[in-house]
LUMMIFI-660114 format. One record per residue (C-alpha): residue in one letter; residue number from 1; x, y, z. Coordinates in steps of 0.1 Angstrom, whole numbers. Layout:
REM LUMMIFI-660114
PT   type   seq      px      py      pz
PT      A   NUM       X       Y       Z
...
END
This chain:
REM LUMMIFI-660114
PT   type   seq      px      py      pz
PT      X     1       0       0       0
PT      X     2      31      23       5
PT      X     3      39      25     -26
PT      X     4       7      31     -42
PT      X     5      10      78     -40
PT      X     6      47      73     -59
PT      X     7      30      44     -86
PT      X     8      -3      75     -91
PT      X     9      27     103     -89
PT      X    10      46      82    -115
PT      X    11      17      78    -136
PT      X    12       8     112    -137
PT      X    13      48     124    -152
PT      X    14      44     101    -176
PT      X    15       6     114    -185
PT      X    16      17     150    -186
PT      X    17      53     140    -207
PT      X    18      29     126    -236
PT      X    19       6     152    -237
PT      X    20      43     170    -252
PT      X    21      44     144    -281
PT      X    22       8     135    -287
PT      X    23      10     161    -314
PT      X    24      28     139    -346
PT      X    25      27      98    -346
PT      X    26      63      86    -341
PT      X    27      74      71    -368
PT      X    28      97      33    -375
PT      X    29     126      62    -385
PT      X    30     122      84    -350
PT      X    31     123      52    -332
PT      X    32     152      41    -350
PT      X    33     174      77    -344
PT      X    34     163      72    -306
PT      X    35     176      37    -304
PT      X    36     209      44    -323
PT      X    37     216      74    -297
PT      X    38     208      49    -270
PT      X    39     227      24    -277
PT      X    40     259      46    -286
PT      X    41     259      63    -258
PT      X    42     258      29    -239
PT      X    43     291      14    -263
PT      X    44     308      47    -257
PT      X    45     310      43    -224
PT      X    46     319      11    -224
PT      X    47     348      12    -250
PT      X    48     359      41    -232
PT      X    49     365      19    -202
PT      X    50     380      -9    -223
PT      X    51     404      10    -242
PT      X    52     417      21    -212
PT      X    53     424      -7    -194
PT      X    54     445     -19    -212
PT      X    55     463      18    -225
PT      X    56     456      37    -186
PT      X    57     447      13    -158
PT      X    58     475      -9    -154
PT      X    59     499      20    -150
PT      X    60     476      40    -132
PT      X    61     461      22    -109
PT      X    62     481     -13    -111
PT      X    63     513       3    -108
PT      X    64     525     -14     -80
PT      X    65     531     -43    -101
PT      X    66     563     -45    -124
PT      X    67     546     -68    -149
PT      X    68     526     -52    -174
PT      X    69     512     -86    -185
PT      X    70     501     -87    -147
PT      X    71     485     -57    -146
PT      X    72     466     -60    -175
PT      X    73     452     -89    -166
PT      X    74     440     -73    -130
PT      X    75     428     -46    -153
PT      X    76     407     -68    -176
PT      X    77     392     -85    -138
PT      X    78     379     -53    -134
PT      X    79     368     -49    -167
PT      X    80     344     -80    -164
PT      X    81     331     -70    -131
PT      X    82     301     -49    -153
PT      X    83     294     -81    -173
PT      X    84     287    -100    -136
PT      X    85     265     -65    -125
PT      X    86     244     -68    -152
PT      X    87     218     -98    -147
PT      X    88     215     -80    -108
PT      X    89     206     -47    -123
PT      X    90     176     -60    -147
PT      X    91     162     -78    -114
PT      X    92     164     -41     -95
PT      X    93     153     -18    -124
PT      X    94     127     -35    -136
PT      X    95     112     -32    -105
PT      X    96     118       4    -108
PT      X    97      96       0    -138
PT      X    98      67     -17    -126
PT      X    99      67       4     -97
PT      X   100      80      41    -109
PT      X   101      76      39    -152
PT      X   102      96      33    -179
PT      X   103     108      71    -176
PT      X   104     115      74    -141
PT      X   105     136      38    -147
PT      X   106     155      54    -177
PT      X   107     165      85    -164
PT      X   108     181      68    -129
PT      X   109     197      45    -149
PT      X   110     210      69    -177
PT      X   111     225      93    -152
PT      X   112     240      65    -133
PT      X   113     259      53    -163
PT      X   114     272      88    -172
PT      X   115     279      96    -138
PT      X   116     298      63    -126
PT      X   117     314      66    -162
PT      X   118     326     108    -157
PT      X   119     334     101    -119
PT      X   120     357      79    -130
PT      X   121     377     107    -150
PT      X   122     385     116    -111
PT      X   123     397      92     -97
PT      X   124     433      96     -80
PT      X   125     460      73     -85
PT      X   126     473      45     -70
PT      X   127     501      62     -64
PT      X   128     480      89     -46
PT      X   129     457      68     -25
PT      X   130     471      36     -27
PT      X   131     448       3     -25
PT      X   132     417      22     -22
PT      X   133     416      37     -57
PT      X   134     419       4     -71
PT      X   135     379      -4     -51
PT      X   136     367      28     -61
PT      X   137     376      16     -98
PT      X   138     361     -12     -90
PT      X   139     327       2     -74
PT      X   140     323      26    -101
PT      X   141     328       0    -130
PT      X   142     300     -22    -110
PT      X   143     278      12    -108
PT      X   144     288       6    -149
PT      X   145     272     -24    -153
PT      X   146     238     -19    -133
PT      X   147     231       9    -149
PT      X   148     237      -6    -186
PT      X   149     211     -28    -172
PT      X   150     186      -5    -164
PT      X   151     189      13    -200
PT      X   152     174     -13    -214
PT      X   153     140       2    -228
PT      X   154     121     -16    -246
PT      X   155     128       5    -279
PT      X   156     141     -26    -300
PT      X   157     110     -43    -294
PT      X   158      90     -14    -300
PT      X   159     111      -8    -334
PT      X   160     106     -46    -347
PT      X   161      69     -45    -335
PT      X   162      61     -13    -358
PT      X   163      87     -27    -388
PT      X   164      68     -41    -416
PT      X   165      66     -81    -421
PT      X   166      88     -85    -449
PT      X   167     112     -60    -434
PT      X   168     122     -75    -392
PT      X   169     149     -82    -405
PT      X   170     167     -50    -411
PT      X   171     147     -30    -382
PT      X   172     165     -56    -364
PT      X   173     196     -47    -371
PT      X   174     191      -8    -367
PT      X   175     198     -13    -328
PT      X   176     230     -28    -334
PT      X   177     250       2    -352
PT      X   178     252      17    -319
PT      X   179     279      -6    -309
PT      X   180     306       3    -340
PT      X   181     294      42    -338
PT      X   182     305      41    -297
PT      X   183     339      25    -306
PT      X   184     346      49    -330
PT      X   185     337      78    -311
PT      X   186     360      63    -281
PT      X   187     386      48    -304
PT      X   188     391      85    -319
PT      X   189     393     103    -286
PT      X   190     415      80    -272
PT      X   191     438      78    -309
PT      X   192     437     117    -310
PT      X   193     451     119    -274
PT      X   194     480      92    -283
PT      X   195     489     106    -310
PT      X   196     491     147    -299
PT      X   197     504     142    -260
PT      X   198     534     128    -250
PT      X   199     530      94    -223
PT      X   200     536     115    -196
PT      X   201     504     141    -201
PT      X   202     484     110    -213
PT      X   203     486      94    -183
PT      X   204     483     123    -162
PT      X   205     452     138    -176
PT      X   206     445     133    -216
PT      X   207     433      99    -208
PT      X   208     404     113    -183
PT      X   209     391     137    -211
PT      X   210     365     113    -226
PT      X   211     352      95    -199
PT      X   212     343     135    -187
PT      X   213     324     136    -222
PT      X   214     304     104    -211
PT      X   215     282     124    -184
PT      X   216     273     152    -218
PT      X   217     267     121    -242
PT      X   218     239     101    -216
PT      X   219     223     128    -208
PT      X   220     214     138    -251
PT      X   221     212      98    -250
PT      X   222     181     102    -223
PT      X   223     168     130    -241
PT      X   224     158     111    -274
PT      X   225     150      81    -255
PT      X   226     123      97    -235
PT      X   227     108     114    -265
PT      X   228     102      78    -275
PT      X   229      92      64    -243
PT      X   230      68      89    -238
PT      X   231      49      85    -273
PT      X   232      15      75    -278
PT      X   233      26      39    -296
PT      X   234      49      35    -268
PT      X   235      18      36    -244
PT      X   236      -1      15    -270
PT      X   237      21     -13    -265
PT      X   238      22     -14    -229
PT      X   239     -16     -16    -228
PT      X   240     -13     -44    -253
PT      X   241      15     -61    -225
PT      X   242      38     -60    -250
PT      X   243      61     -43    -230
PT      X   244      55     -52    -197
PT      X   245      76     -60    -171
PT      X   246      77     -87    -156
PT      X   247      93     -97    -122
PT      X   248     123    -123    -132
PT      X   249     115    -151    -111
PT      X   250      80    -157    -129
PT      X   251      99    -153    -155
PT      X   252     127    -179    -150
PT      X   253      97    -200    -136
PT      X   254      84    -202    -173
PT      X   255     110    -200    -195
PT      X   256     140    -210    -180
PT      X   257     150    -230    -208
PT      X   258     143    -202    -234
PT      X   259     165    -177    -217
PT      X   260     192    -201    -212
PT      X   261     193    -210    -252
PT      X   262     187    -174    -259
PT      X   263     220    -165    -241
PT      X   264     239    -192    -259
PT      X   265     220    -184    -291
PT      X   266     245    -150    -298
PT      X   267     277    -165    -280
PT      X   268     298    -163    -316
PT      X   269     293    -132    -319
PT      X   270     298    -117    -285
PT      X   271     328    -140    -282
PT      X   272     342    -121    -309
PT      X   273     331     -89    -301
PT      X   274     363     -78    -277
PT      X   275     389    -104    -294
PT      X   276     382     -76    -324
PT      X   277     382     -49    -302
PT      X   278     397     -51    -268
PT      X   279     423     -79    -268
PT      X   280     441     -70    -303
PT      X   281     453     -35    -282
PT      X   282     463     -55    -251
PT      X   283     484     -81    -273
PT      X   284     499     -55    -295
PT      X   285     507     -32    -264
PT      X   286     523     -56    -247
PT      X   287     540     -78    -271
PT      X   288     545     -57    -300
PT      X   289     562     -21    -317
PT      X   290     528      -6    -331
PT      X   291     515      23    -311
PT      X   292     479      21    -302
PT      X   293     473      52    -318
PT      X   294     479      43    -350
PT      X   295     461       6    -345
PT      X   296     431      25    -326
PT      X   297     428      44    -361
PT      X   298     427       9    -380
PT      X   299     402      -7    -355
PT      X   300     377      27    -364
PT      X   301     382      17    -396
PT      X   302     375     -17    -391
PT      X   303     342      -7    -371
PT      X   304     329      12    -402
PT      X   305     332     -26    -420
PT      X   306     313     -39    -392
PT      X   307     286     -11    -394
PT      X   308     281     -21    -428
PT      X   309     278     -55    -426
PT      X   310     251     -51    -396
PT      X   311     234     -33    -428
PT      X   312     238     -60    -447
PT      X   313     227     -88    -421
PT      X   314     194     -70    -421
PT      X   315     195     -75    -462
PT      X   316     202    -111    -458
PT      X   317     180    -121    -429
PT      X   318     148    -107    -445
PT      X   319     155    -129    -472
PT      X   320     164    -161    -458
PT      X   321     156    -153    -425
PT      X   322     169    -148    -390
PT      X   323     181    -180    -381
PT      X   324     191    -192    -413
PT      X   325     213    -156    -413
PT      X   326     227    -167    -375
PT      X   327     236    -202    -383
PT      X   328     257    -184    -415
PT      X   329     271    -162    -396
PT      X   330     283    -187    -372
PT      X   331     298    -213    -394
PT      X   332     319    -182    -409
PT      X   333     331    -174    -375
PT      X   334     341    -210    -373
PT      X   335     360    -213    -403
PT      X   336     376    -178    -390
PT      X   337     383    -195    -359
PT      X   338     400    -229    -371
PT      X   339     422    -205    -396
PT      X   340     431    -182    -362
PT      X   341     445    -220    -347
PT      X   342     461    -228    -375
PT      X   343     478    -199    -389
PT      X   344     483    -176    -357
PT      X   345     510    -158    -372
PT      X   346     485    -139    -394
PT      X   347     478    -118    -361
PT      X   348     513    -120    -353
PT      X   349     545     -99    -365
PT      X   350     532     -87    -396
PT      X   351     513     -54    -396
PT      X   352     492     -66    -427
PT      X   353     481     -93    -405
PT      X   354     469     -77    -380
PT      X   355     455     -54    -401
PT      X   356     437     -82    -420
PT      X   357     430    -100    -386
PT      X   358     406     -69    -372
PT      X   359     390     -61    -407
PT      X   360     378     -95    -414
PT      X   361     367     -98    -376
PT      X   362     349     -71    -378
PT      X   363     329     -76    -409
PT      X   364     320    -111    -394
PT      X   365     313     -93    -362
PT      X   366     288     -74    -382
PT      X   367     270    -104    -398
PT      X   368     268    -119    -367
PT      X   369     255     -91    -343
PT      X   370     233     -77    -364
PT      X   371     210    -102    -361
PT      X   372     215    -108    -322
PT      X   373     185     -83    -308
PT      X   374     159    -107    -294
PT      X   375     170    -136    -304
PT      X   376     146    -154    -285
PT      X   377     120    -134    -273
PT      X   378      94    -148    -304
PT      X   379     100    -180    -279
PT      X   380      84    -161    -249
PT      X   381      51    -144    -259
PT      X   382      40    -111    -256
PT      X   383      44    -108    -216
PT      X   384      78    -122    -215
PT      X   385      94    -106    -243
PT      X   386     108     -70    -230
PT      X   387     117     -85    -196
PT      X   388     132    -120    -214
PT      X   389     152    -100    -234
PT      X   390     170     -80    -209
PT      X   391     176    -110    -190
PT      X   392     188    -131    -226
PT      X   393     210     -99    -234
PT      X   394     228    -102    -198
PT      X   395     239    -136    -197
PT      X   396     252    -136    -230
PT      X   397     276    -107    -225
PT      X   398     288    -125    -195
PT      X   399     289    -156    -204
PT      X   400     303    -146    -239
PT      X   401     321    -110    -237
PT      X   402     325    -102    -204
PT      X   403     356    -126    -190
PT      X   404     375    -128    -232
PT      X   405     396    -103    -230
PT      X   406     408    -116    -193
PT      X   407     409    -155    -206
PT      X   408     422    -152    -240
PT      X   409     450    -128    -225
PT      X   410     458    -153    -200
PT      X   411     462    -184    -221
PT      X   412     474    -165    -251
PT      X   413     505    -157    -232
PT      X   414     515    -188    -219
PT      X   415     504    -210    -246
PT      X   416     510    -186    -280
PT      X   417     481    -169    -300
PT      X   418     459    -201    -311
PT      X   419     443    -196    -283
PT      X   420     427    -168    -293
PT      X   421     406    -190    -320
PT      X   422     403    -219    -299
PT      X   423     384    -197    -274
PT      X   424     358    -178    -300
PT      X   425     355    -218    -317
PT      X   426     341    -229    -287
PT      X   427     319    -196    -287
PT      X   428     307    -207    -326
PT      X   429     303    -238    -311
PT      X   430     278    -226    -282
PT      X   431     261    -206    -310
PT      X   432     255    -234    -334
PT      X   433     243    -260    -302
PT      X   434     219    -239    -292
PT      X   435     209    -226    -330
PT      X   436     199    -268    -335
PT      X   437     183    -270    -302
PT      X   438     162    -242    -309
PT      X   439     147    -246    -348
PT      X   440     114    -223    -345
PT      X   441     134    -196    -334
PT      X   442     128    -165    -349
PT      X   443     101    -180    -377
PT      X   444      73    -150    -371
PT      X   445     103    -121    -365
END
C-alpha cells in the first residue's frame, strides 16, 4: 500500500510527458534515431573503459606491479566486473519499472551510467591513495554495469513490432549500429590523445578527457529516449503487455529454458566482439612495436566494415531469414576461428596481418551481431518478451564478452596466439548448439 502515492505520482509524469508528443505519430525512423543514440551512448562508455584498461589502468592504478602482462590482466578483472553487475541490475530496475515507469527507470539509470562513467575521470592514482583507488575503480565500473542494465527500454521491441513483415529483418539490425558508432567515437578520442600528447600528459590527464564527455553524451542519450518512451505507440504497446515488465522469477519460472538457449544463441558473436576490439590492443601493447594510436585508427576503420555488414545482415536475414542468417554467420566465424588456430602468425609480427585479422573480424562481427537483438524473445510471448530479453542480453555478455579479454590474454601468453581461435570456436560452437536445439526460433520475427 506504501507505494501506491509514488505508482499514481509516476503515472501522472508520464501522462503529462505525452501530452508534449501527442501532437505527430512517431514514426519506424524516429524510433530508430532514438535507439541508435541509446545504444551509442551505452558502447561509448563502455569502450571508453575498455580501451583504457588496457592503454591507462594498469599503470595508473596497477602500478605497484612490475609486470605489465600482470597488470593488465587485474585490469581486464575489473573490466568484467560490469558483465557480472548486469543480470542483478535487470532484477532491481525492472522493479523500478513496474513500480515508478519506464521514464522514471530510464533517467536513474542513464544518469547513473554517465555519472559512474565521468566520476571515474577523477579518480586519483594509485600512487595517490594507494589500494583504495583500485575499489573505487572497482565500485564505479559495478555502478557501470547496473546501470547498462537498467537502459534497457524496450525500444528494439518497440522498433521490430512497428517494422513491416517482410522488413524485421533489417529493423532488427538498426539497434546494433550503436555498438561500432560508440567505438569509433571512443577509439578517436583516445587515438587523438595518443597521437598529440606525450606518455607523460596521457597518463596524467588526456586519458580522463573522454570519460568527462560520457556524463554530456547520456544525458542527449536520455533525451531522445524519453521522447520515444513517452509516445503514444509506446503507451499502445504497454496496454497491449507487449512491453511489460515482468518480475524475473515468474519469468525464470516459465521460460528458464528459453532464456538459457537465448543466451547461448548469440555466443559467436559476443565472443568475438572484444577479441576484435579489446584484446588486439592488449596483445599488440604488450607484445609488440605498433602504437595504439595508429592501430586504434585501424580498429575505427574496421568498425565502419562492421557497421556495414550489420546493414547487410538485415538484407540477408529478410530474405532467408533470421536463423538461417545466424547459423551463416556462425559457421563463418568458425571457419575464422580454425584459420586463427592454424595460422596464428597472421595476427602475429606482420602489420598486414593484423590489419587483416581486425578487418575480417569485424565484418563477421557485423554479420553476426546484427542479427542478435531478441534472439529469442518470439519464444516467450508477448508478456515475456521486454523482460526476457534483458535478462537473454545479460547472460550472453557475460557468459560470452564479459571474461575474453581476461581468458584469452591469459592463455594467449602462456600457450602462444591459437588460443585466441580456440576460445571464439568454442563460442561458434555454443552458437550453433543452441541454433539446432532451438529450430522455431525467430520464424514470425
Amino acid at each position: 500500500m506504501s507505494i501506491e502515492p509514488s505508482l499514481a505520482h509516476s503515472a501522472a509524469l508520464e501522462h503529462d510527458a505525452r501530452q508534449v508528443h501527442t501532437d505527430h505519430k512517431v514514426a519506424p525512423g524516429e524510433i530508430a534515431i532514438g535507439v541508435v543514440i541509446g545504444r551509442a551512448s551505452e558502447y561509448f562508455d563502455f569502450f571508453v573503459f575498455g580501451i583504457a584498461s588496457v592503454l591507462v589502468f594498469p599503470k595508473v592504478f596497477f602500478s605497484f606491479e612490475p609486470d605489465q602482462l600482470t597488470a593488465t590482466l587485474y585490469s581486464f578483472a575489473v573490466f568484467a566486473l560490469a558483465f557480472v553487475a548486469r543480470p542483478f541490475g535487470t532484477v532491481i530496475f525492472m522493479a523500478v519499472d513496474r513500480r515508478h515507469g519506464r521514464s522514471v527507470k530510464l533517467t536513474i539509470a542513464l544518469f547513473l551510467l554517465g555519472g559512474s562513467t565521468a566520476a571515474i575521470s577523477f579518480l586519483p592514482s594509485y600512487a595517490s591513495i594507494g589500494y583504495a583507488s583500485i575499489w573505487l575503480l572497482a565500485a564505479l565500473r559495478i555502478a557501470q554495469g547496473l546501470a547498462l542494465a537498467g537502459a534497457w527500454d524496450g525500444l528494439a521491441s518497440l522498433l521490430a513490432l512497428n517494422a513491416p513483415p517482410d522488413r524485421r529483418g533489417w529493423y532488427a539490425m538498426i539497434p546494433q549500429l550503436g555498438a561500432p558508432l560508440g567505438f569509433i567515437v571512443a577509439g578517436l578520442l583516445f587515438s587523438f590523445f595518443l597521437v598529440n600528447l606525450s606518455s607523460e600528459d596521457f597518463l596524467d590527464w588526456g586519458w580522463r578527457f573522454p570519460f568527462y564527455c560520457a556524463f554530456t553524451i547520456n544525458v542527449v542519450a536520455l533525451f531522445a529516449r524519453l521522447s520515444i518512451v513517452a509516445s503514444d505507440e509506446f503507451k499502445a504497446l504497454m496496454g497491449q503487455r507487449s512491453l511489460e515488465p515482468v518480475p524475473i522469477f515468474e519469468l525464470i519460472r516459465r521460460h528458464a529454458l528459453d532464456v538459457w538457449i537465448g543466451a547461448f544463441v548469440p555466443l559467436a558473436a559476443f565472443a568475438l566482439f572484444h577479441l576484435v576490439t579489446i584484446f588486439p590492443i592488449s596483445w599488440l601493447s604488450l607484445f609488440a612495436d605498433r602504437p595504439a594510436g595508429e592501430f586504434l585508427i585501424v580498429q575505427c576503420s574496421g568498425a565502419i566494415v562492421c557497421a556495414g555488414a550489420i546493414a547487410a545482415s538485415g538484407l540477408i536475414a529478410d530474405q532467408i531469414g533470421r536463423r538461417n542468417t545466424l547459423l551463416l554467420s556462425s559457421g563463418l566465424i568458425a571457419l575464422f576461428a580454425l584459420g586463427s588456430i592454424i595460422a596464428p602468425l597472421i595476427f602475429g609480427e606482420s602489420a598486414i596481418g593484423q590489419t587483416m585479422y581486425v578487418n575480417v573480424g569485424f565484418m563477421l562481427l557485423g554479420l553476426a551481431y546484427g542479427q542478435t537483438a531478441g534472439a529469442v524473445t518470439s519464444r516467450l510471448g508477448a508478456r515475456y518478451r521486454y523482460t526476457g530479453a534483458a535478462l537473454t542480453s545479460d547472460l550472453a555478455w557475460m557468459f560470452g564478452a564479459g571474461f575474453a579479454p581476461l581468458v584469452v590474454l591469459f592463455l594467449a601468453s602462456r600457450y602462444g596466439l591459437a588460443m585466441v581461435g580456440l576460445y571464439l570456436l568454442s563460442g561458434a560452437a555454443a552458437s550453433l548448439l543452441a541454433l539446432s536445439l532451438d529450430r522455431s526460433e525467430m520464424r514470425q520475427m
